[in-house]
N, C-alpha and C positions, 0 to 999 in steps of 0.2 A: 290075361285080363280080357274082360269081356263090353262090349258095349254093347248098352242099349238104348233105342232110340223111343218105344213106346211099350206103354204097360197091358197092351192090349187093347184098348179102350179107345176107339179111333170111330168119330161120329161123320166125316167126312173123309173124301179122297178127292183128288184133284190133282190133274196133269195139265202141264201148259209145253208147245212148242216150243218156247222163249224162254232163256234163263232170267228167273226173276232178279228183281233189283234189292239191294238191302229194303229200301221202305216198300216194296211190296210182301213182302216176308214179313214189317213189322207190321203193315196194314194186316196180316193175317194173324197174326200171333193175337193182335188183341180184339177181336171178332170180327173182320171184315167176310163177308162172303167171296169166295173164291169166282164167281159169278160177276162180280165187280171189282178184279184185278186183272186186269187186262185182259177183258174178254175176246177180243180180236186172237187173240193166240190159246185159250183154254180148247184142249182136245178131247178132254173126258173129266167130268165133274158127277161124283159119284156121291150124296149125301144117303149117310148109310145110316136110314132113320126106321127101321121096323116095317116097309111095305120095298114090296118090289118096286122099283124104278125105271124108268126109260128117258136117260137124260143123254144127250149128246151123242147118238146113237149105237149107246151099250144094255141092251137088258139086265139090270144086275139083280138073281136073288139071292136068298140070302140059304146058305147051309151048314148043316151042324148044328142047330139051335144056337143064335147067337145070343150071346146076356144081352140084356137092356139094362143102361147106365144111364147115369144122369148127361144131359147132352150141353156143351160148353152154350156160354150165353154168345147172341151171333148177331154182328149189327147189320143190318139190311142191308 
């Protein structure tokens, strides 16, 4: 049996120092920006939106031709 955790389709990324709390989790699940979940601890916040980035000090571009999807709805 196999698990899977994503269908590919992944509009953000985001690494915190600190293990989150259940309501930080739910704060993300239902569009909170990873930006405003315990920012004091976010080590890499990587919004993987169609331009190169320079956020938290990672260049990330993008290779392969990645598809463009529709991007989940995101509360400030």
């Amino acid at each position: 049996m196999q698990s899977q955790f994503s269908n590919g389709e992944v509009a953000e990324c985001a690494f915190w120092r600190a293990a989150l709390t259940a309501d930080e989790f739910n704060a993300l699940s239902k569009g909170f920006r990873p930006t405003r979940i315990r920012p004091q601890s976010l080590a890499s916040y990587m919004p993987l939106v169609r331009l190169t980035q320079d956020l938290k000090g990672f260049a990330w571009t993008e290779v392969n031709s990645p598809t463009i999807t529709d991007h989940p709805r995101v509360i400030g």
